[in-house]
N, C-alpha and C positions, 0 to 999 in steps of 0.2 A: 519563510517570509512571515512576518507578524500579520494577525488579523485581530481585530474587536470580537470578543467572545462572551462578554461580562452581562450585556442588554441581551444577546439573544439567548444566553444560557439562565437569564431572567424568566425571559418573554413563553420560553418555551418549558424553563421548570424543570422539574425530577433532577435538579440535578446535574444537569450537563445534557448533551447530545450525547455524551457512550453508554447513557444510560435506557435497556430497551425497554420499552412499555405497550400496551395492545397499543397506545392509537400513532405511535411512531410516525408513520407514513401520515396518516392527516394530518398530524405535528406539522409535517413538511411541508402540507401542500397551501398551508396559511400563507408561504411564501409565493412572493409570483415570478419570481426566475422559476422554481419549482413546478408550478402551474404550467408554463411555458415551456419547458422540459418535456413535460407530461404529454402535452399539444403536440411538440414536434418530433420527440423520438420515441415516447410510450408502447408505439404500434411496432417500430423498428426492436426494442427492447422485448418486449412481448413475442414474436416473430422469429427473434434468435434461440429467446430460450424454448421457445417450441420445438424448434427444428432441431434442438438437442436432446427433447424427451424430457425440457425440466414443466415444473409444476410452477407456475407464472407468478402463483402467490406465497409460495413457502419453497424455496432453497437455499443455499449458501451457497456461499461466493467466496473463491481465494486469486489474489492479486501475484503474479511474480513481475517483478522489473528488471531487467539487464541494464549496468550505465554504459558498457561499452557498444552493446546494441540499438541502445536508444530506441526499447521495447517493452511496453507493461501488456501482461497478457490478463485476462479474466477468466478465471475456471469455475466452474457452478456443479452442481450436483443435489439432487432430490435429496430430502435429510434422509428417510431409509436405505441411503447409497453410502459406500465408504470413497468410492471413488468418482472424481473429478471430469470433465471434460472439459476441451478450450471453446469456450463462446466466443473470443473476438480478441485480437490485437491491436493494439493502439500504439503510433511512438511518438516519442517526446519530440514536442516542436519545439522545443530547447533546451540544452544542456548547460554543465556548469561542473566545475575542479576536476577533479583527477580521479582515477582510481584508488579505490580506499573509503574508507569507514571517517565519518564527521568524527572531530573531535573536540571541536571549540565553534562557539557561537563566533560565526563573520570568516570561517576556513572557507566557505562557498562549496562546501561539499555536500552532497546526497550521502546519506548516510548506505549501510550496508547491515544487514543483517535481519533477525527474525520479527517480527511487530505483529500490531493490530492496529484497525482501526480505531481511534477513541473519542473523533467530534467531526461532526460533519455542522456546516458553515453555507446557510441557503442565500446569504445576501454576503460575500466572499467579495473585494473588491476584487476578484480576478473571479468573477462570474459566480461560478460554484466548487464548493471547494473541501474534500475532507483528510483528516489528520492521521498522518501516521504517526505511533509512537515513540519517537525517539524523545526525550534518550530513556532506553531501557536500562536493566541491571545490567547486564553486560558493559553499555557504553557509559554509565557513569564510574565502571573501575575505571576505564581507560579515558576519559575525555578531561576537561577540565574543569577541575573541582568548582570553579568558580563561576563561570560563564562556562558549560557545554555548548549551550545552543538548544532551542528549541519550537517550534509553529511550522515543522516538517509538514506539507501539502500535498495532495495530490489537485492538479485545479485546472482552471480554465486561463488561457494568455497565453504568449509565448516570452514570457520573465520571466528568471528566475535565477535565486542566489543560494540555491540546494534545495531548491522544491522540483516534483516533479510537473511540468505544465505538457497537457495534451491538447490546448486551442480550444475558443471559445464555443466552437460548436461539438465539439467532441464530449465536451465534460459535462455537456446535459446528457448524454446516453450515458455516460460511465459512472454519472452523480447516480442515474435514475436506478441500473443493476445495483448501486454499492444499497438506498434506502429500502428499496425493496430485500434486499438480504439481510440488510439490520432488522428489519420490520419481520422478519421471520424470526426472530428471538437470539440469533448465535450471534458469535464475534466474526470481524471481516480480517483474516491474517493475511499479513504483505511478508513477502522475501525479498529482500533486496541483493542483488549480487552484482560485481562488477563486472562478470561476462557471463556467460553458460558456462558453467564448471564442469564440463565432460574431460575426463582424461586428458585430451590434445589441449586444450586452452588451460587446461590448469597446468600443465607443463610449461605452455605460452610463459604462463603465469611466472615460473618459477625461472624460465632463462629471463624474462624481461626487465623482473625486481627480484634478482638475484642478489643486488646488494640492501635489499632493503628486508632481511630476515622475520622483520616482524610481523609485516603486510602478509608474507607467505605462511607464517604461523596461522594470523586470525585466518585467512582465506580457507587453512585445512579444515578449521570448524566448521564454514559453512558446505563445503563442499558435500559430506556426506548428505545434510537434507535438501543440497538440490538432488542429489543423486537418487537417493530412496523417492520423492517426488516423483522424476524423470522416469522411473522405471516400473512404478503404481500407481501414480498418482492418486494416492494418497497422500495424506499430510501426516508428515513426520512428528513423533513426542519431540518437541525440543526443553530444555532444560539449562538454566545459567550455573554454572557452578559455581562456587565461594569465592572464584579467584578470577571468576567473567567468563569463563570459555562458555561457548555454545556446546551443549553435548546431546548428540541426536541419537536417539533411542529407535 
């Protein structure tokens, strides 16, 4: 979904929103959805990552989303930690296309595969609201040269024409985890998959769009870094190759 970016990537400078700097977080709080975020779920935000041993002012945060699940999870971890735990689940209060990877701006599809966050949006006409990166190297070998598509959301509403929306009260807690982890200096990585790719559904996978060879090709790339994920949580090296595959180290 398009948003105005141009006045507040002004207003706020350095640059853009993906860009981290010490006062990131006060950046934000100039805003008053922001502000009011802060009010209503700051204690509940704070609270969670307590109770999972994180450090309230410096961790990182990694996003997975299922389309067939209609689930974004949130994982965090202390920066001296390699590995992750789940803070909280959220699902989509609306959905939108098919399974499968966006390829043209107006397919109405959620994209699929590896990202970062790269702008976050405090006055978001869908409440609050920040940017996955699509289209990445991988999806510009394959999407359309011309128009791919791009203003991929994570945000507040229940619309959406290949954004991911969690409802207007949910995405002041989900906005407040994402600034505070940018505010901690690292990038925020999203995976996007079409189901849980564990063995059984990836089979799903393969009797379901059996005739559609190519869907089953890209789906084998993602599969191994939800797998190494799922089984360390850890996050996997990913890497595009010359030719777009995803190749997970």
């Amino acid at each position: 979904m398009k948003h105005i970016f141009l006045v507040l990537m002004t207003f706020l400078g350095l640059e853009g929103f993906a860009q981290t700097n010490p006062s990131f977080y006060s950046k934000q709080l100039k805003f008053p959805r922001v502000r009011e975020a802060v009010k209503l779920k700051g204690k509940n935000v704070d609270d969670i990552l307590k109770s999972k041993g994180i450090n309230t002012q410096k961790y990182d945060m990694f996003i997975r989303a299922f389309k067939k699940e209609r689930i974004l999870e949130v994982w965090v971890k202390n920066q001296d930690s390699q590995q992750y735990v789940l803070a909280k689940t959220y699902d989509f209060c609306a959905t939108t296309g098919e399974l499968g990877p966006k390829r043209r701006s107006g397919d109405r599809q959620m994209p699929e595969g590896f990202y970062t966050i790269n702008a976050f949006n405090p006055q978001s006409e869908y409440i609050l609201s920040f940017r996955v990166g699509y289209p990445n190297a991988s999806d510009l070998k394959f999407a359309d040269p011309v128009n791919p598509g791009d203003n991929i959301f994570i945000h507040g509403s229940c619309l959406t024409i290949g954004c991911i929306p969690v409802g207007d009260d949910l995405i002041k807690e989900l906005y407040l985890f994402a600034i505070k982890a940018k505010n901690s200096g690292n990038d925020i990585p999203v995976h996007i998959f079409p189901t849980k790719l564990s063995d059984e559904n990836y089979n799903m996978l393969k009797q379901d769009y059996s005739s559609k060879t190519n869907l089953i090709e890209f789906w084998s790339w993602l599969k191994p870094g939800y797998q190494y994920f799922e089984s360390t949580h850890k996050l996997p090296k990913v890497t595009i190759a010359s030719d777009g595959k995803y190749v997970v180290n």
